[in-house]
Structure formats: structure tokens, C-alpha cells
N, C-alpha and C positions, 0 to 999 in steps of 0.2 A: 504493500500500500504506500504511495504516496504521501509527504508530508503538506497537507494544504493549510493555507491560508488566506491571508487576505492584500491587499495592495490597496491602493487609495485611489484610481485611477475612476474604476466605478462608481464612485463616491465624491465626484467630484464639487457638486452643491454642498452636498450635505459637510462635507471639510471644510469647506470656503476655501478653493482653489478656484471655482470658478465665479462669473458675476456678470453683473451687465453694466454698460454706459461707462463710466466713469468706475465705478466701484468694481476692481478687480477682479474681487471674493465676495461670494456672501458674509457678509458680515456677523452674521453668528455662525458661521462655520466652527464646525467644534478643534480642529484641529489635531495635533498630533495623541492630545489627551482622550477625543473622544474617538479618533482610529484606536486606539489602544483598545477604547472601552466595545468597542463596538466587535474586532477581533476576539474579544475575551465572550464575548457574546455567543459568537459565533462559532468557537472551539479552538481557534486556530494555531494552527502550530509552524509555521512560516508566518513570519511579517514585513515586509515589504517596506521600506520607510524611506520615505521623498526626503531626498537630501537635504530640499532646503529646511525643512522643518532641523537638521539637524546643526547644521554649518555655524552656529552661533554660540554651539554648545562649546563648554571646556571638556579639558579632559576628565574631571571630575564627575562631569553631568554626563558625559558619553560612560565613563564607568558605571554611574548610577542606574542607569537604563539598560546597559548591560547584564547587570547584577536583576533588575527587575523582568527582564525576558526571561531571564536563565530560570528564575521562579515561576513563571507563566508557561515555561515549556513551549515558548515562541525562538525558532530561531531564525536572527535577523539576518536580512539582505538589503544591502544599499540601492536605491531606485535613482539614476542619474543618465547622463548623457552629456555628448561631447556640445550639445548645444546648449547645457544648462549651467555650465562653472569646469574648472582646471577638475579634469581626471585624477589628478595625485592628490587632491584633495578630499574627492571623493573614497578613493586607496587607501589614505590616511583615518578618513572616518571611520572605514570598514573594519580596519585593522583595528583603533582603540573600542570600536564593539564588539568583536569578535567574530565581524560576518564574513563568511569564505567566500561570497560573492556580492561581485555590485553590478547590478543589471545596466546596461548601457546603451541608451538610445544612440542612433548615429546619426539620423536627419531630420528635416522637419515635413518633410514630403508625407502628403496621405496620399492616399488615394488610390496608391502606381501611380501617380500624376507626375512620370519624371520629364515626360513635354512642358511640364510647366518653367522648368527651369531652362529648357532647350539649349543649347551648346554649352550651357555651366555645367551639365551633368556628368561629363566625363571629369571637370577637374574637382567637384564635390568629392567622386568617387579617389580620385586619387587623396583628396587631400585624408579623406576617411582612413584610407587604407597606411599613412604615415602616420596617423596620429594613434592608431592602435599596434604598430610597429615600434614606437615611441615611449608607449604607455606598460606594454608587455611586460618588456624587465621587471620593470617597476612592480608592477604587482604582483611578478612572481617574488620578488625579494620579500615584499608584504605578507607572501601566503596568502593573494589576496587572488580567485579569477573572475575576468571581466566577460558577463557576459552581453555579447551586444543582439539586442533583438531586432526582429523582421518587424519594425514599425511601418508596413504598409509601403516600405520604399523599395529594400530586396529579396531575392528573388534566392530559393536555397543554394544553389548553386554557387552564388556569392557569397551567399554566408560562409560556407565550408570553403570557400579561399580566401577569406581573411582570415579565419580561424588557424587554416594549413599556411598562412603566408607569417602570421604573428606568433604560433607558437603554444603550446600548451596553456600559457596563461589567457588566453580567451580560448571563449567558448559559447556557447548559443543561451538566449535568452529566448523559447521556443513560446511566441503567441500563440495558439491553435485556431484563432478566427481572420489570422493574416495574412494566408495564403490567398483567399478568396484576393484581395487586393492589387495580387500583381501576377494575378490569373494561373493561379496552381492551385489542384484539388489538394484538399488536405492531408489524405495519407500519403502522397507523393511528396510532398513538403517534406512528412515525419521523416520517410525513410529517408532521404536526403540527408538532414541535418542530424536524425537521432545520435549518432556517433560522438556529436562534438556537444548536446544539449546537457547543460548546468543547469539550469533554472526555466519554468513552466510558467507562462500566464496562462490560464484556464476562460478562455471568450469563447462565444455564440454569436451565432448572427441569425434572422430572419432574411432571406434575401427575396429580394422586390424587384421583376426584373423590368427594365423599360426601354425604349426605342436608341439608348446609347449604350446600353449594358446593364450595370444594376446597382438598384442600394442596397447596402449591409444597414437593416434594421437592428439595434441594443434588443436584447432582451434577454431572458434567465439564461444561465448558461445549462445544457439539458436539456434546451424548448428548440432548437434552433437545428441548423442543416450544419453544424461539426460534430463530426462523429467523435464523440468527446471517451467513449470509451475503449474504442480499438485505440485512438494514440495513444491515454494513459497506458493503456497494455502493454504497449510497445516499447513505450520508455519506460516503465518499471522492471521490464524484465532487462535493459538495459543497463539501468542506471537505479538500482535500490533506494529507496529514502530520496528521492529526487524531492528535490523542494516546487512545492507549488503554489499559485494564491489565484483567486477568482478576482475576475476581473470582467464584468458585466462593459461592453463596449460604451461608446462616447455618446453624450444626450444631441448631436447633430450625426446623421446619418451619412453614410460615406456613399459616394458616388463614383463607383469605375464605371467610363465609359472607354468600357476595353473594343466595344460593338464602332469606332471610331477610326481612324485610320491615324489621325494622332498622336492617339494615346499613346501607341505603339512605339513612341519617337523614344530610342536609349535602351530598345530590349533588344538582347539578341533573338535568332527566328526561336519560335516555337511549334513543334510537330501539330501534326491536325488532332491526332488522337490523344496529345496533353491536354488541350485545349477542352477538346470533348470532354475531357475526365473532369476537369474545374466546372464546365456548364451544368454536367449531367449534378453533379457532388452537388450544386449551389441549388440544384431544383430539390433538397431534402425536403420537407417543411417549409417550402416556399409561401411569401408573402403573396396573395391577391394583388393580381395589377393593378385594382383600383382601388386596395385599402389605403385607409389614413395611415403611414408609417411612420407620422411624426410623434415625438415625446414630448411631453409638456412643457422642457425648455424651447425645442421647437415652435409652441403653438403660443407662448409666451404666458406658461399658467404656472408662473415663482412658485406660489405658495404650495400648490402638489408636489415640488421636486424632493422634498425631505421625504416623504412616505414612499414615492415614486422607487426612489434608487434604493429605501430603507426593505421596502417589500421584494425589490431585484435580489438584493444581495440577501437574502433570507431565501428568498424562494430557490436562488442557484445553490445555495450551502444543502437546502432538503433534497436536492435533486442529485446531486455528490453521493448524497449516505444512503439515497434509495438507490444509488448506482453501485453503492460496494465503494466508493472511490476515497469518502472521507469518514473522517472516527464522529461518533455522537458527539455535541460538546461537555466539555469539564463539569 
């Protein structure tokens, strides 16, 4: 079994990480005290912890916290990225918590939308590719490995040649709902990357398909088109005690329009029968072409989003433990 938990990413109202106009965050966001309080709700035994909530701390409070997961039976992982603050910093956190991994975003691209950047995306990818060749040492010296995940930018193949190009100390940060984005079915993804996967985010998509390709609708993880229990399978017989956290996808729906001739701009070819494999996977529990697939941050209904993400992230944990996948909680 799996060590799940939780990450903050689907919770992002309810933390006050996100907001509107002017105002950042929600401002009663509970923050890193009520992630805490909410994981302990929940069971969790991985926890996920957004850097910045941490970067301010001494070393005394990064002990203190330490000492408090170690009694909660959570163990931590640093959630960061090369576009959110200096990598050795986040290395440096990891190590006075004792987390043997920091999850490492590498772009800021959703979507596959690498046309968006058009001729910068080869030197994005290069510059990517140095700064986790860079960073390596370093966090092998920390006993620290960095895993950088498939944020909707690449594509497995790429993953496992930065992994093979920088060296043991990276390794994969495996989204399960991110293949759909840059047009890979999902067990084709696993078996790809499974070799080199550190750390598990656990996402679901509803997918809604339309005249350019299709939206990845949020919802529980377990209701959606990722076959959420062949991959666990896969990577547990792999990788034992692999750390994992739920992560109910973003309150704005993503949109590939892979159906586009575009889109395509910075991938190399893909087979007809890969392609097949991502369309047929994405029609699992597909959304109605003509349902409302928006969330209430979508529809601009503030005041639902606290019970909205609170009933997500409860309803994905009961669907983990009717799955075999997660322990009852404490």
C-alpha cells in the first residue's frame, strides 16, 4: 500500500493561495495550520508542504515541525519549482525537515500549450535541462531527491531524459491526471516514467470533449477517466511505501486543443495508435458535450468554494479506502 496524503494544491481557496481582483488569497485562508489540520482529518501520512508557507521559518521552527510530523506519522515533502525561488533553498528546507524529497515544478505552461511560447520553447527546455544538471549534486550531497513533475508541459519521454541526463538525484514527481494534457493515455505515461517515479500526485479529470479537443473537468479523484488503480498497482509493486497525496485538479478547467494544428507547435511526431490510446482513455466517464463543466470559482459563487473543495477532498480520500488504496484515518 501506498503512503497517501494530502498537498494543498486542491485546496487552493480554502488555504488562501488563491483570490480575486486585487486580493491575492482568500483572506481567511486557513493556511499552513489548517493544511495541517485538515491532513490530520483526513489520515494522512504524506504531506506535501508549499515552500513558501515554509521559507521564513528558522531553523528552530523547521525543527519544531519536524518533531510534530514525526508524531502525526506524516512524512514530509517539499512542494516547489524552478519558477517559485532558488532550488538550494528549497534542498536546504528539505534537509532541516527531514524530507527525502522536494517535488519540483519546471514551467509554467498548462495546457501542452507549448505554441504559446513558440520559438522560446526550445530555449525554456534547454535552460530547464541546466538548471536540474546544476541542482543534482547539490541535492545528492543533501540526501535530498528532486522530483520534477509533468505539470501539463512534458511529455514522458522527456521526463526520463532529464532524469537519465541529471542523474540519480532527480526523479519523477508522477501527476496521474497529466498525461491527458500533452496527449498521452495514462498507462502509457506510467510505464514510461515508472522507473525513475519518487513521488505520486493522485488527480482525476472528467473530460468534456469539444470542437478543438477537450476540457479536463476537477473532480473527486475515483469519479473521473484515470485509471487510478492499475497505476497505483504499478508503482507499488515498483516502488514500496511510494509517497503519495491527493490532489483534486484546478477550480479553472484546462483546455487542450490538441484537435488544432497549433497546438502541435514543439512536439515531436506522434504514432496514430498513441494518439488513439489518449482519445479512447479520455472517453472513461466522459463529461456531456453540453454539461455545465464549470466550478463555482468559474461561475463566480466565492462563498461555495470552502465546502466545494472541502466535500472534493473528503469524497477523493473515501474513494482511496473503498479502493484498497488508503488506510482508515487515525
Amino acid at each position: 500500500m501506498i503512503a497517501i496524503g494530502l498537498n494543498p494544491y486542491g485546496l487552493t481557496y480554502t488555504l488562501g493561495l488563491q483570490g480575486r481582483g486585487t486580493a491575492r488569497a482568500n483572506p481567511d485562508g486557513r493556511g499552513l495550520e489548517g493544511f495541517i489540520a485538515i491532513a490530520e482529518e483526513l489520515g494522512a501520512r504524506t504531506l506535501e508542504i508549499f515552500e513558501p508557507w515554509l521559507a521564513e521559518m528558522d531553523a528552530a521552527q523547521l525543527a519544531g515541525l519536524k518533531d510534530r510530523l514525526d508524531r502525526l506519522g506524516m512524512t514530509p515533502v517539499v512542494s516547489s519549482g524552478l519558477m517559485m525561488g532558488p532550488v538550494d533553498r528549497a534542498i536546504g528546507i528539505a534537509a532541516a525537515l527531514g524530507a527525502e524529497v522536494v517535488r519540483l515544478g519546471l514551467t509554467t505552461v498548462l495546457c501542452g500549450d507549448r505554441a504559446a511560447l513558440g520559438a522560446e520553447w526550445p530555449a525554456l527546455v534547454d535552460k530547464v535541462r541546466q538548471a536540474l544538471r546544476a541542482a543534482a549534486p547539490r541535492a545528492a550531497d543533501a540526501g535530498v531527491r528532486l522530483a520534477i513533475e509533468n505539470h501539463q508541459d512534458f511529455g514522458s519521454a522527456e521526463l526520463v531524459a532529464f532524469c537519465e541526463e541529471a542523474g540519480p538525484a532527480v526523479g519523477i514527481c508522477y501527476d496521474t491526471g497529466n498525461s491527458f494534457p500533452v496527449a498521452e493515455a495514462p498507462l502509457a505515461f506510467t510505464a514510461t516514467v515508472a522507473p525513475h517515479v519518487a513521488h505520486l500526485h493522485l488527480k482525476d479529470y472528467r473530460v468534456q470533449f469539444t470542437d478543438e479537443g477537450y476540457r479536463l473537468v476537477r473532480c473527486a479523484i475515483g469519479d473521473g477517466a484515470v485509471p487510478i488503480t492499475e497505476i497505483v498497482t504499478m508503482l507499488s509493486e515498483l516502488h514500496p511505501g511510494l509517497g503519495a497525496v491527493l490532489e483534486p485538479g484546478a477550480l479553472e478547467a484546462r483546455h487542450v486543443r490538441l484537435l488544432t494544428p497549433a497546438w502541435w507547435q514543439g512536439y515531436p511526431e506522434k504514432s496514430a495508435p498513441a494518439l488513439a490510446a489518449c482519445l479512447a482513455a479520455a472517453r472513461r466517464r466522459r463529461l456531456p458535450d453540453d454539461a455545465d463543466f464549470r466550478t463555482p470559482w468559474e461561475r463566480g459563487e466565492d462563498a461555495a468554494l470552502v465546502g466545494y473543495e472541502m466535500d472534493m477532498i473528503r469524497k477523493s480520500a473515501a474513494n482511496m479506502r473503498a479502493l484498497g488504496l488508503m488506510e482508515k484515518a487515525r
